[in-house]
N, C-alpha and C positions, 0 to 999 in steps of 0.2 A: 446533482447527479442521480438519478434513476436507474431502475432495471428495467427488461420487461419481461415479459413471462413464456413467451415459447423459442423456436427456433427460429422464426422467421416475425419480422413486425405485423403489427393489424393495425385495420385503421385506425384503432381507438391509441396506439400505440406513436403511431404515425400523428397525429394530432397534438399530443400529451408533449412528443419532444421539440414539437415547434414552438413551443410557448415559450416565450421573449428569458423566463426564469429560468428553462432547463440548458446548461452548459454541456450537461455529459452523458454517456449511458456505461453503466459496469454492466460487464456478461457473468454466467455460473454459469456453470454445467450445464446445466438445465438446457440453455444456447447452444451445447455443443453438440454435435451428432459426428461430422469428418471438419477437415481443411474446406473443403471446395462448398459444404454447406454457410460452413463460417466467414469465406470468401464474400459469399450473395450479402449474409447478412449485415457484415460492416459494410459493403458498397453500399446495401441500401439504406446505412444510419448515414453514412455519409454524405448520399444526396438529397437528404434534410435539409440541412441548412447549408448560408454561406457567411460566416466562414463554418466549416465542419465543428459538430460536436467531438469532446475528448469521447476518447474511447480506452476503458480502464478495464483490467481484471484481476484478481488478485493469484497469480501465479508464480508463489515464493518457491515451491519445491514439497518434496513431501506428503503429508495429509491437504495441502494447501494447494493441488493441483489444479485450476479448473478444467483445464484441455491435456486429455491424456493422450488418446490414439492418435496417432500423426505427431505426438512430440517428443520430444528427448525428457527421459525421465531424468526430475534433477531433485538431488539428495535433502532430507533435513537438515537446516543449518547447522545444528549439531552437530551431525557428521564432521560438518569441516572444523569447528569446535577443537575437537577429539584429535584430528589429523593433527592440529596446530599444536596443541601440549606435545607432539611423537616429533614433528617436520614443519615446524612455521612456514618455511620456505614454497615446502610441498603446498601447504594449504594456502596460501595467498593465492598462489597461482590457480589452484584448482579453484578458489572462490572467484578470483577471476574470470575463468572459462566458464564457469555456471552462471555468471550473472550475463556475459557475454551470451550465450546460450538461450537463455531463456530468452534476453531484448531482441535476440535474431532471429528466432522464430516465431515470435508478434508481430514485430516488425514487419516480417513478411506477411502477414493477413491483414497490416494497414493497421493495426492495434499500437495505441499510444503510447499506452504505460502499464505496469504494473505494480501493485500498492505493495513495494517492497522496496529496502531490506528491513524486516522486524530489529529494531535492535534494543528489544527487549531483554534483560540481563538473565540470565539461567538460573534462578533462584534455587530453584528445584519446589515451587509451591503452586505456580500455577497450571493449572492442565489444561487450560484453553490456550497456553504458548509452549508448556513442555519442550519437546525437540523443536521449535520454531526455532530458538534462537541460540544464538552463534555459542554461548560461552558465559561462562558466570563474570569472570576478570573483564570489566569497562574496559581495558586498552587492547584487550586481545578482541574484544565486540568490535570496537572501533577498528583497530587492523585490517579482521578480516571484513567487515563492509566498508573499509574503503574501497579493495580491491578489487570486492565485489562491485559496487558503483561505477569503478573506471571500467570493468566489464559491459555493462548496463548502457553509458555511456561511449563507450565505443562501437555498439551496436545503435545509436542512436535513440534511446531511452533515457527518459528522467530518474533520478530517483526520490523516491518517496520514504523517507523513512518514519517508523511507527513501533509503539503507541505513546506518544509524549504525555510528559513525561517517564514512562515508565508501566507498564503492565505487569512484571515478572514476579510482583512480591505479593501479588491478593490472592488468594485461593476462587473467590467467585469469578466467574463468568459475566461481563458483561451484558451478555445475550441473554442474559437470564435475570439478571439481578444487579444493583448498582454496586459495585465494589467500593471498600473503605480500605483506604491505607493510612495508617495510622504510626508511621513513621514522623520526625522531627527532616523538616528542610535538610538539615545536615546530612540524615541519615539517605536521602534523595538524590547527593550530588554525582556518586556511582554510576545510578539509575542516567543522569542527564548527559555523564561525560562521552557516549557515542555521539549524540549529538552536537556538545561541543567541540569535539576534534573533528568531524564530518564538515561541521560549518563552516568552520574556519580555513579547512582544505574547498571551502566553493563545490561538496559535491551533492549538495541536495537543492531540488528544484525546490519540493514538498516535504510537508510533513505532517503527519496525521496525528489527530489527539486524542486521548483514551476518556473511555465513559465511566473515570474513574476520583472518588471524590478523598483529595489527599486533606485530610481532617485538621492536620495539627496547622497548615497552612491557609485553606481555604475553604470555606464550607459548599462551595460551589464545585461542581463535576469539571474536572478541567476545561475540556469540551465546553463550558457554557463559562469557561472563569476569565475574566479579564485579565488576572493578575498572573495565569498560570500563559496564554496569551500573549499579550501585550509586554506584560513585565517581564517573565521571565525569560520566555521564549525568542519574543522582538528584540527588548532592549537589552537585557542579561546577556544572551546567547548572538544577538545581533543578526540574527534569522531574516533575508528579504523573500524569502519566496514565498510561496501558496502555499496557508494554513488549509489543513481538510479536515473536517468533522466526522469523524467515526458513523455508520449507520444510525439514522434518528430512530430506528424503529426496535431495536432492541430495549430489552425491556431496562436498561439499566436507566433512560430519559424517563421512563412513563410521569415522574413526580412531576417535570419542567413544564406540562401543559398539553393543551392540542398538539398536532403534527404543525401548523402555523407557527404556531406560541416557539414550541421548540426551534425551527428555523430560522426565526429573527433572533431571539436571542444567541444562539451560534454565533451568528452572522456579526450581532452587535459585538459579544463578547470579541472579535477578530478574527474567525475567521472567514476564506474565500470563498470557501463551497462546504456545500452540507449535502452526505448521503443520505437517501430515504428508499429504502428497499422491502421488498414483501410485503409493501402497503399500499394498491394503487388507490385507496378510495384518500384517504390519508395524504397521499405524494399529489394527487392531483388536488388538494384542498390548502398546502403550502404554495404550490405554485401558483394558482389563483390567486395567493392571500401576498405574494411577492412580483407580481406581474407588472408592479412600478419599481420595484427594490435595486437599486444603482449603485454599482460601488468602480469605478474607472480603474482605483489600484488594481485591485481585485484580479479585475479582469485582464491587466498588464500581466500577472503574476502568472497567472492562468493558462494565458497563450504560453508560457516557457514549458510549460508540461505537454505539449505537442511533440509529437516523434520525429526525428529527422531522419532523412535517407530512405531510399524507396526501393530495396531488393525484391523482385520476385521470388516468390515460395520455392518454385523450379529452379530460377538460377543458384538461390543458397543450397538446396536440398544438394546441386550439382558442383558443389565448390569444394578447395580441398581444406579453406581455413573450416568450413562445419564437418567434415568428414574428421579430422584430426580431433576438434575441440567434443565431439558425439560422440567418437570411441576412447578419447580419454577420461570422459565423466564416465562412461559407462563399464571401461576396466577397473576404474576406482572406485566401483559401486559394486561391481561385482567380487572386490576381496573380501574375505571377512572383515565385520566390522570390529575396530577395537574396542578392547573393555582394559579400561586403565583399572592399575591397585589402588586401591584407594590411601 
């Protein structure tokens, strides 16, 4: 899965995704200008290939927006967090309508999925997840993104859940540096239980893995680890859907090799697809280097991350189920926000 780098494709861009190795493209901001520009430009990733490339963004809510004007502003997961210690009741439901919310207006731009829900634990250590995620207690994480998922999925969207095992407990930044966590397996199982009660409710397509190397178990970055993979995630957790690899291009890989190097090992390690973004000289020298690379499961897995349901931007903007679910995140966004005693 690639980026590309304006608002609209170039040829060089147009070329790059036809090759037999590229499944997907992820947008940033960068892509976004209005609705009706972003309309042109999924229609014309679309008539790339046949069958159509995934088309992915990462629009959790929060700092993590990537299309703001023309959508409904949706809260940091915290927030609902926070709601849940005051009104579980309130907050399921509200994570419901936001996850609902967000799959129904991608949805409507033809947009697949979104690399969401983080269910990374609220440690309180890391600043590259901070308010991303739900809640420090695994069963309250789990809770509310289930609810958020059956939102997701009633709007015809997959869910993706991230960063497996765990991102909450490192102070580093992937993006910048590899992260060590240096916890015992034991002290991990916390970290894994969103996932395992997600699974085992059938509501995750995907799952995404962190560029992070948990020491006392693996000396390998999850992301490239079989055991973290295979073992734990396949056979432990009994996960069948589509593993995804975290951006390759963050500096937290650079130790694992070229941009190639990196991508087959991913790939070997297990998983389906691998990100490669803000690197077209890089992304184009992987995709070269895998232009024979064939995985049949894979690609079964793959197709399940495809969007279902085909609403118009107009007819939902003109409906009463979004006009209800738009001013209900938006008066619950508008009260003050709680600050619990500690």
């Amino acid at each position: 899965m690639l980026d590309i780098e304006g608002r609209q494709l170039t040829p060089a861009d147009r070329a790059l995704l036809r090759e037999p190795a590229v499944g997907g493209v992820i947008l940033f901001s960068r892509n976004y200008e209005s609705p009706s520009q972003l309309g042109d430009l999924v229609a014309a990733i679309r008539a790339l290939r046949s069958p159509p490339l995934l088309i992915a963004v990462d629009h959790e809510g929060g700092r993590v927006q990537r299309f703001r004007e023309g959508f409904s502003a949706i809260p940091p997961m915290r927030r609902l967090g926070r709601q849940y210690d005051v009104d579980p009741d309130e907050a399921l439901s509200l994570a419901k309508t936001a996850g609902w919310l967000i799959a129904s207006e991608l949805r409507a731009m033809d947009i697949d999925l979104s690399f969401t829900p983080c269910v990374d634990l609220d440690w309180g250590i890391s600043e590259i997840i901070g308010n991303r995620a739900f809640h420090r207690k695994p069963g309250v994480v789990a809770d509310l993104a289930s609810a958020y998922c059956n939102g997701l999925r009633s709007a015809g969207m997959a869910a993706i859940a991230k960063h497996f095992p765990g991102h909450g407990a490192v102070v580093a930044d992937s993006h910048d540096q590899l992260p060590v966590d240096r916890r015992s397996y034991g002290d991990l199982l916390d970290d894994m239980q969103p996932y395992e009660k997600l699974i085992a409710k059938r509501q995750l397509a995907g799952v995404m893995v962190a560029h992070i190397v948990f020491s006392e178990t693996d000396p390998l970055p999850a992301s490239f680890s079989p055991y973290w993979i295979k073992e734990q995630l396949r056979r432990a957790l009994g996960f069948d859907g589509a593993v995804l690899c975290d951006d390759l291009s963050m500096q937290a890989t650079e130790n694992m090799g070229s941009m190639p190097k990196r991508a087959r090992l991913a790939l070997e390690a297990g998983c389906d697809m691998v990100l490669i973004c803000n690197n077209r000289p890089a992304a184009s020298a992987a995709v070269a280097a895998l232009r024979d690379y064939s995985n049949p499961l894979s690609l079964v897995r793959l197709v399940r991350l495809h969007g279902t349901g085909n609403v118009m931007r107009e007819s939902l903007l003109a409906s009463e189920e979004w006009h209800i679910a738009a001013d209900r995140l938006q008066r619950w966004l508008d009260r003050p926000e709680l600050k619990l005693d500690a």
